[in-house]
C-alpha positions as a Python dict, from the first residue, in 0.01 Angstrom:
ca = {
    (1, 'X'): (0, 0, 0),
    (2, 'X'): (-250, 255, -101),
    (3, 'X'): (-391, 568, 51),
    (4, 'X'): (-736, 622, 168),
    (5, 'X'): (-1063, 888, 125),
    (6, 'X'): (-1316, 938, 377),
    (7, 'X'): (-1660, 1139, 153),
    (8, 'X'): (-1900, 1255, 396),
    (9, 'X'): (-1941, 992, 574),
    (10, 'X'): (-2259, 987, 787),
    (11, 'X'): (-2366, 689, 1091),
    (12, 'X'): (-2629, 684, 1342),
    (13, 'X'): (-2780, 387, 1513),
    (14, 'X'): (-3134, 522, 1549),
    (15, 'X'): (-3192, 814, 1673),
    (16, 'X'): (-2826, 916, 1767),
    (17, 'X'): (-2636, 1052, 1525),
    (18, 'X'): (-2268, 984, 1550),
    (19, 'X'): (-2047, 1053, 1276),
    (20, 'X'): (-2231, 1387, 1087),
    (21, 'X'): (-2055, 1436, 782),
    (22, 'X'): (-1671, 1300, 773),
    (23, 'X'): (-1428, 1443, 499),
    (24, 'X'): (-1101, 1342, 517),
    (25, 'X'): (-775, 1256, 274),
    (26, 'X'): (-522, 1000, 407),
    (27, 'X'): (-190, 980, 183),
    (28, 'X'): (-24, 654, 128),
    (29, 'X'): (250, 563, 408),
    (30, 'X'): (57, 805, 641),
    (31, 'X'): (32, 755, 1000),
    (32, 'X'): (-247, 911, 1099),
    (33, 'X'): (-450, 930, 1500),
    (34, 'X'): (-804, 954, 1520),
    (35, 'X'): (-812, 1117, 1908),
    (36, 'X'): (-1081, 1271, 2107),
    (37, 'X'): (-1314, 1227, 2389),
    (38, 'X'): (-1524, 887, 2479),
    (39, 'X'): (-1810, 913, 2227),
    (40, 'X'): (-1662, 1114, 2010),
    (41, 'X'): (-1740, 884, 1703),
    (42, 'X'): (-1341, 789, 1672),
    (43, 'X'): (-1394, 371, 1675),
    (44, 'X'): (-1778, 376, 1474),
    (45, 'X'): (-1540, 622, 1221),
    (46, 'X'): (-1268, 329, 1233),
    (47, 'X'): (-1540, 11, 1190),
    (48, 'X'): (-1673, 207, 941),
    (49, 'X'): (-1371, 244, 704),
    (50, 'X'): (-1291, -205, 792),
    (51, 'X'): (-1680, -246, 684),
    (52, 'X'): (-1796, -352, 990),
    (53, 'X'): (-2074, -66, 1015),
    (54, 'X'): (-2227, 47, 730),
    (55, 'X'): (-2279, 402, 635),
    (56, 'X'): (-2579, 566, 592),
    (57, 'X'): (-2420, 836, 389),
    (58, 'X'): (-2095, 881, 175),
    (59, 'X'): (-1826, 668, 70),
    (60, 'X'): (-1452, 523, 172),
    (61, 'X'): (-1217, 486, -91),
    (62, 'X'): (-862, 242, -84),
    (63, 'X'): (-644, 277, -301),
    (64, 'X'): (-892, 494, -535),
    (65, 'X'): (-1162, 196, -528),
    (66, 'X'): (-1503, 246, -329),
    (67, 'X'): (-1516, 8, -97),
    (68, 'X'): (-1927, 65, 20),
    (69, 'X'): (-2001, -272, -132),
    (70, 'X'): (-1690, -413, -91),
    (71, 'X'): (-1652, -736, 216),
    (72, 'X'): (-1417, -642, 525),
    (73, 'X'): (-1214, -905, 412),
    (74, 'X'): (-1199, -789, 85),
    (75, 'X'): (-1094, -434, 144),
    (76, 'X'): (-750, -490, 198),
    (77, 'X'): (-687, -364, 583),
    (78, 'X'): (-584, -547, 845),
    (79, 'X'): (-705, -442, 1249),
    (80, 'X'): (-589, -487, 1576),
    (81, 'X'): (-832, -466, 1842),
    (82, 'X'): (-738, -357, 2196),
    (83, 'X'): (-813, -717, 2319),
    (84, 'X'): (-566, -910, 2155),
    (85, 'X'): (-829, -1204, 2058),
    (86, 'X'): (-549, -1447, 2010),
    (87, 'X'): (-632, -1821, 2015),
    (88, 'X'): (-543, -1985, 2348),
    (89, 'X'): (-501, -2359, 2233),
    (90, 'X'): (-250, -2195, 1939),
    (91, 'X'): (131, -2154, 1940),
    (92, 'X'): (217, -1823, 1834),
    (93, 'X'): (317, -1926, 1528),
    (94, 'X'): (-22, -2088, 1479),
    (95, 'X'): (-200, -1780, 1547),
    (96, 'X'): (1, -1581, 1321),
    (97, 'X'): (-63, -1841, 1014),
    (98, 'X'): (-409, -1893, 1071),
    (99, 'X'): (-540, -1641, 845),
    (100, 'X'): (-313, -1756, 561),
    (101, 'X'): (-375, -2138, 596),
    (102, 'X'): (-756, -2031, 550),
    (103, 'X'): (-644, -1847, 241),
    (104, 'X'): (-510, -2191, 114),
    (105, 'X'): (-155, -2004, 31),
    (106, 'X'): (128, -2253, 21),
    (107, 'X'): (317, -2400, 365),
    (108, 'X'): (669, -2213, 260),
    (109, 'X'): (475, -1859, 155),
    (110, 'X'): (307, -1911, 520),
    (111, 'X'): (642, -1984, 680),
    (112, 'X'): (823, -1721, 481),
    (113, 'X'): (527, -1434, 584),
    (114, 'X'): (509, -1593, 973),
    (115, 'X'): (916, -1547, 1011),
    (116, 'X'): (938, -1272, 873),
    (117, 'X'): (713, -1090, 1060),
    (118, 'X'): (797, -1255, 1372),
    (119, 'X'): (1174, -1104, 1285),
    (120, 'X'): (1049, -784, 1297),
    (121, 'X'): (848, -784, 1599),
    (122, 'X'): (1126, -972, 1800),
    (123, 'X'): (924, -1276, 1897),
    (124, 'X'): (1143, -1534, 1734),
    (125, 'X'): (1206, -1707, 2060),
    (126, 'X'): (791, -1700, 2100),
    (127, 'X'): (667, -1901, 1806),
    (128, 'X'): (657, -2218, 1960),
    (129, 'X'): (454, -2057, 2337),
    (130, 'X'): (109, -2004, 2359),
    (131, 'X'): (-73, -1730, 2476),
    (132, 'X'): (-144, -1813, 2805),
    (133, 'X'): (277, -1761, 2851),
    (134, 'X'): (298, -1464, 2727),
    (135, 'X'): (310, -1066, 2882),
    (136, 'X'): (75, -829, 2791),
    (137, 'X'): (299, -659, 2530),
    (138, 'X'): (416, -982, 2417),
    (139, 'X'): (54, -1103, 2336),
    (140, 'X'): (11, -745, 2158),
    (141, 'X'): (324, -814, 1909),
    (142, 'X'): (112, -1175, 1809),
    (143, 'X'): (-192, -954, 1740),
    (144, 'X'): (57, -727, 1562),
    (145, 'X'): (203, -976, 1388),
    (146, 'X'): (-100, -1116, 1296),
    (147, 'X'): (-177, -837, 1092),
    (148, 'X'): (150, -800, 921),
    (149, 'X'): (157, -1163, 780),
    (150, 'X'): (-159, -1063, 538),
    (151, 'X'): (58, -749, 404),
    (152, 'X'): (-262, -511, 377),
    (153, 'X'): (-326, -202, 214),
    (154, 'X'): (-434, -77, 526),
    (155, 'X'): (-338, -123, 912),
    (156, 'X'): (-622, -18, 1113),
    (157, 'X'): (-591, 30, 1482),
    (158, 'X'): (-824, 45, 1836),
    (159, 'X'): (-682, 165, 2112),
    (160, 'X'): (-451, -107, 2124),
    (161, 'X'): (-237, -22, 2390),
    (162, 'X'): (-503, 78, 2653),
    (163, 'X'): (-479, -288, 2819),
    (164, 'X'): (-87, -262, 2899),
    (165, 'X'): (44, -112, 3195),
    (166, 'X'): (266, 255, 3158),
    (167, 'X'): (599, 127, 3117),
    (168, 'X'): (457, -140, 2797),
    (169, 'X'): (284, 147, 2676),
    (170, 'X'): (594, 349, 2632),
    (171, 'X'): (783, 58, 2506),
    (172, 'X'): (470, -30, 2217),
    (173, 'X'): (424, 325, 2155),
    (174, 'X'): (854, 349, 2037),
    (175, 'X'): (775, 5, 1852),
    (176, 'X'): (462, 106, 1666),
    (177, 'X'): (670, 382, 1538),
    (178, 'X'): (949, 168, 1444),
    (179, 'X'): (729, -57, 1256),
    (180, 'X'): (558, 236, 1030),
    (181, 'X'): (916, 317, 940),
    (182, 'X'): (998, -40, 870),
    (183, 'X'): (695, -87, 630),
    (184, 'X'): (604, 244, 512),
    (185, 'X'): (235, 137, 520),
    (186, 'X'): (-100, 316, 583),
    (187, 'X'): (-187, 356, 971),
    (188, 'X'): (-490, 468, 1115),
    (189, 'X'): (-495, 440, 1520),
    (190, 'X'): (-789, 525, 1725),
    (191, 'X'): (-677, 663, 2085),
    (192, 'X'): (-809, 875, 2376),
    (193, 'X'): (-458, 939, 2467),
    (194, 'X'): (-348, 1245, 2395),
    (195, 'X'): (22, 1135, 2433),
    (196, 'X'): (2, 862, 2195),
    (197, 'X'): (-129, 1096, 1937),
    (198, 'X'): (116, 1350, 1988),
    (199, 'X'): (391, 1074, 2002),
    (200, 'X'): (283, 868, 1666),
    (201, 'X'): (123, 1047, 1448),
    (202, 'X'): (198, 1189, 1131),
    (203, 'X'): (-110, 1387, 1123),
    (204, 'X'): (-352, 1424, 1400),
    (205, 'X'): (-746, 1370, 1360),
    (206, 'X'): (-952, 1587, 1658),
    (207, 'X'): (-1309, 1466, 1661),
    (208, 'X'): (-1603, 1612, 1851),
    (209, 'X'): (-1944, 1468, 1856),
    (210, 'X'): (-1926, 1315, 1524),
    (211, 'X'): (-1710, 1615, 1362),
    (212, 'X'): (-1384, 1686, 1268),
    (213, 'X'): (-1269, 1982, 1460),
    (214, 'X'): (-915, 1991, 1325),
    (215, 'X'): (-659, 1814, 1168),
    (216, 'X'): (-310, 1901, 1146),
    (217, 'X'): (83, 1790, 1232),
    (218, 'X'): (94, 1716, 1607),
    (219, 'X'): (317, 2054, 1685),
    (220, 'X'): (117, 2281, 1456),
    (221, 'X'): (-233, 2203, 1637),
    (222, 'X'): (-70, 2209, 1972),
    (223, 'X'): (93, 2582, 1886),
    (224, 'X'): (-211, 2683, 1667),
    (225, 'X'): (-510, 2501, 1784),
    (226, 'X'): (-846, 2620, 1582),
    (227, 'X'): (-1082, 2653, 1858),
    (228, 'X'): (-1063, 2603, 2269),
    (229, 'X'): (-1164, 2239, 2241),
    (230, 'X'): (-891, 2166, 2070),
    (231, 'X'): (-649, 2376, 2275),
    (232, 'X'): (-811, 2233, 2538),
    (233, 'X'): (-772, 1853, 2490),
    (234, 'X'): (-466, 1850, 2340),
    (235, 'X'): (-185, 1923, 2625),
    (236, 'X'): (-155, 1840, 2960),
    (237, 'X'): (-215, 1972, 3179),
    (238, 'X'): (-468, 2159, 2983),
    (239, 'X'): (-427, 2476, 2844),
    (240, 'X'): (-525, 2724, 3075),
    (241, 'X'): (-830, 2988, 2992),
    (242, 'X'): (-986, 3336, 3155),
    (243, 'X'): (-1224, 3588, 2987),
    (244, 'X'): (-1118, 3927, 2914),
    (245, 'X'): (-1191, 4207, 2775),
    (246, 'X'): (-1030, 4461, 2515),
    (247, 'X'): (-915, 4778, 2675),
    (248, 'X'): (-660, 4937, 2439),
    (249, 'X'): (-517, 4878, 2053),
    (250, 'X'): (-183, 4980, 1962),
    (251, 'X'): (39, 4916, 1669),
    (252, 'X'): (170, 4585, 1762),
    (253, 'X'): (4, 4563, 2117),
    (254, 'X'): (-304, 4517, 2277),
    (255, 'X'): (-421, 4578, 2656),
    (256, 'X'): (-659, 4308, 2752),
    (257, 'X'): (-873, 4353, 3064),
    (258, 'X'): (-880, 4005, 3257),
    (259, 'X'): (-1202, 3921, 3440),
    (260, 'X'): (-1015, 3973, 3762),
    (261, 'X'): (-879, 4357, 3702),
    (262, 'X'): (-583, 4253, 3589),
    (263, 'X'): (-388, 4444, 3245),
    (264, 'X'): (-202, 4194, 3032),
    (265, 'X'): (-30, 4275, 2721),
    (266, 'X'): (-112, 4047, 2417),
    (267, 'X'): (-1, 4037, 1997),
    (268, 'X'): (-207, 4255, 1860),
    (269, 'X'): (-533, 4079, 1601),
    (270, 'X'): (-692, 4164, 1308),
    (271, 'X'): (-1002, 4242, 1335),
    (272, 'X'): (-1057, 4342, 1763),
    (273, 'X'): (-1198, 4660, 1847),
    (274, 'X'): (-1181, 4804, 2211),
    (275, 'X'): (-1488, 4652, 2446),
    (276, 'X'): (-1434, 4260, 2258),
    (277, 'X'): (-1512, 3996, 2526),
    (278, 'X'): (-1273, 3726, 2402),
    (279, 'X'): (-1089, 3481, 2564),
    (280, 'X'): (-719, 3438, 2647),
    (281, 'X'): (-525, 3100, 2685),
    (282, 'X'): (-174, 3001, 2799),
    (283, 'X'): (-4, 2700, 2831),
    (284, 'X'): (124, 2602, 3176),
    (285, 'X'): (531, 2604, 3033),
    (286, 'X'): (451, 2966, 2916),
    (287, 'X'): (372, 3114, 3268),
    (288, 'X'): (669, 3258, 3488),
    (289, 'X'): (532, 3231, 3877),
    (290, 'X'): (753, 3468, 4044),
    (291, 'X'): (675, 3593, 4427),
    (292, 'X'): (447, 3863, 4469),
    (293, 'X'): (697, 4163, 4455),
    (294, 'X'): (598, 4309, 4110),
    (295, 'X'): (369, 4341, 3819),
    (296, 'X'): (184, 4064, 3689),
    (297, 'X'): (-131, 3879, 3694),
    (298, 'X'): (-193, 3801, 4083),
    (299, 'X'): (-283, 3491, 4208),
    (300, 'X'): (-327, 3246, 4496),
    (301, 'X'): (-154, 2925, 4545),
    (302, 'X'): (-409, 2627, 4582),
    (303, 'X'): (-158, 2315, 4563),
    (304, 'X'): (162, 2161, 4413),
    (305, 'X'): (252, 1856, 4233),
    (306, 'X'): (625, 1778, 4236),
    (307, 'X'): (689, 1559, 3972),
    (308, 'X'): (1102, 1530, 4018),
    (309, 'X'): (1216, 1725, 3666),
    (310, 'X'): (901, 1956, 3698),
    (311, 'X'): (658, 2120, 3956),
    (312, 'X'): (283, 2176, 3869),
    (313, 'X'): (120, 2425, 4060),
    (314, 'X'): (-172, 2541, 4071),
    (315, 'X'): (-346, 2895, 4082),
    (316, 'X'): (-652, 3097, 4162),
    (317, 'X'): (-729, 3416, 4038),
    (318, 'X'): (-1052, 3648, 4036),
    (319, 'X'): (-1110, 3542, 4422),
    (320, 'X'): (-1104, 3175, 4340),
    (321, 'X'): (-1347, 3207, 4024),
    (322, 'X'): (-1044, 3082, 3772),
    (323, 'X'): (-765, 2818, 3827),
    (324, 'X'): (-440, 2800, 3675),
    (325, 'X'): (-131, 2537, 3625),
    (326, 'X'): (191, 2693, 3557),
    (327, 'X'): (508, 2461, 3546),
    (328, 'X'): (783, 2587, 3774),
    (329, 'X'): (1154, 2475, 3864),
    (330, 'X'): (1126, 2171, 4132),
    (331, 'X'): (1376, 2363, 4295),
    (332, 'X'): (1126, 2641, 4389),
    (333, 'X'): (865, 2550, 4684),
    (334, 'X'): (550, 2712, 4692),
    (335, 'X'): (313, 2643, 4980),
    (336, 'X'): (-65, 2650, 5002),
    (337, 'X'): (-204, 2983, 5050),
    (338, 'X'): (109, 3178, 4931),
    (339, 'X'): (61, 3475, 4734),
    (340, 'X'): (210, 3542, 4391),
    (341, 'X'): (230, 3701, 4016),
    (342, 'X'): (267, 3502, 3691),
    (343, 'X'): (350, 3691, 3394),
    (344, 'X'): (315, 3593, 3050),
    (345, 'X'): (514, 3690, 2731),
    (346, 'X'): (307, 3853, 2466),
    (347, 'X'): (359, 3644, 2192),
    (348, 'X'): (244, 3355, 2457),
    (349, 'X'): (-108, 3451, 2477),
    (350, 'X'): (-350, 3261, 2264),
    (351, 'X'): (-692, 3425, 2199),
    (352, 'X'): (-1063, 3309, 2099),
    (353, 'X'): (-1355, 3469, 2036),
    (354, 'X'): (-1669, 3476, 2183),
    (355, 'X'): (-1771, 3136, 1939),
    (356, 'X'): (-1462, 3009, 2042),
    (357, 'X'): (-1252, 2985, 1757),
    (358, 'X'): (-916, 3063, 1732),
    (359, 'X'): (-827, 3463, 1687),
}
């Protein structure tokens, strides 16, 4: 196994820049998620590292060794592709060994890898099917499998789950992380899914047109994000955001001044001086909705989602100019149209400036 270094890696297929200047350590035995939005750069980032795009700048190292003239299937890594690409006239077994017969290693070394791997996927009892018999997560253990026989430095992964249906996805995500634990190797996985990414990873890669915009252990960037993008893609729903204004400092307090007259109390920051425009966020489990009796931010109900352990409703405020979610008791009913307060803990509050990075 062996850990990997991304140096400044640059890729653009003419005009378009996509990847503009990757840095980025990954420790042996890591699992690491590359997550962000479509076109983000997160799969070009991925073929780069395999070899099958070239960089125009910077290098990828494996194990210490630059790998920028180096053959994909010389570079030690293994990928599985969100199609599964399996043969169709193959048994399992077939597909799995395929790789190593072309390697010319010996029938009982090809055996030895095939069951092996197949024990630790669970697809014994598969070997001998072919695809076309298969279920979609059963097909994605093969393509798994696949992989493991060749024992790389290196599993690489694309979105492979995206083609299985919610339940499988669950299931694969809980297997994916057994198998890390069961080989202890380098894993790189490439996913839109924010719950994947919060679920697998060691270490969590946010990329934004080509950038890194923060990396960090799933909890700390969903408690400390570094700027709004990131507080706002990871989480869902979303984190919620409104403008404001400094109004008063105090010792360990500050009065904020939201856009729609409403006072809140927040932490006090370094650095703010009374008449800052910044920007306040909260996430939706941090808001108490309470009827409107009392103090508190006052808003408007719009709709509700009950979702059985959990209600999400959702709020306007400043006359219908911002819209919350705040997560209630599915006990508690609110109706369109019904008026209320939320109120927010001070310590709750997250706060940006007017750049949008993280106060």
């Amino acid at each position: 196994m062996a850990g990997l270094e991304i140096q400044g890696i640059k890729k653009g297929f003419g005009q378009q820049q996509i990847l503009r200047g990757i840095d980025l350590s990954i420790a042996d035995g890591e699992f690491v998620v590359f997550v962000g939005p479509s076109g983000c750069g997160k799969s070009t980032l991925l073929r780069t590292i395999c070899g099958l795009e070239n960089s125009d700048e910077g290098a990828v190292l494996i194990g210490g060794k630059d790998m920028t003239d180096v053959a994909p299937a010389a570079r030690g890594i293994a990928m599985v592709f969100q199609s599964y690409a399996l043969y169709p006239h193959m048994t399992v077994y077939d597909n799995m060994a395929f790789a190593l017969k072309l390697a010319g290693l010996p029938q009982d070394e090809i055996h030895s890898k095939v069951t092996q791997a197949a024990a630790i996927l669970r697809i014994e009892p598969l070997l001998q099917r072919k695809p076309k018999e298969l279920s979609g997560g059963q097909r994605q253990r093969v393509a798994i499998g696949r992989a493991i026989v060749r024992q790389p430095q290196v599993f690489l992964f694309d979105e492979p789950l995206s083609n299985l249906d919610a339940a499988l996805r669950v299931q694969m995500r809980i297997e994916l992380k057994n198998l890390h634990r069961t080989l202890r190797s380098t894993m790189i996985y490439v996913t839109h899914d924010q719950v994947e990414a919060m679920t697998l990873a060691d270490r969590i890669v946010v990329l934004r047109g080509g950038v890194v915009e923060q990396v960090g252990a799933p909890l700390d960037l969903y408690q400390r994000p570094a700027n709004l993008f990131v507080a706002g893609f990871l989480g869902s729903p979303a984190m919620n955001f409104v403008g404001g204004t400094v109004e008063q400092l105090a010792p360990a307090m500050m009065s904020v001044r939201l856009a729609g007259g409403a006072l809140v109390q927040v932490v006090l920051r370094a650095g703010l001086a009374v008449g800052d425009r910044i920007t306040l966020g909260v996430r939706a489990e941090h808001m108490a909705l309470e009827a409107a009796d009392g103090d508190g931010i006052a808003v408007t109900v719009l709709a509700a989602e009950l979702l059985g352990d959990a209600s999400y409703v959702y709020l306007t405020l400043d006359g219908g100019a911002t819209q919350f979610i705040a997560r209630t008791d599915p006990e508690v009913r609110w109706q369109n149209g019904q008026l209320a307060v939320v109120r927010v803990d001070p310590v709750r509050w997250h706060m940006f400036d007017s750049d949008g990075l993280a106060i």
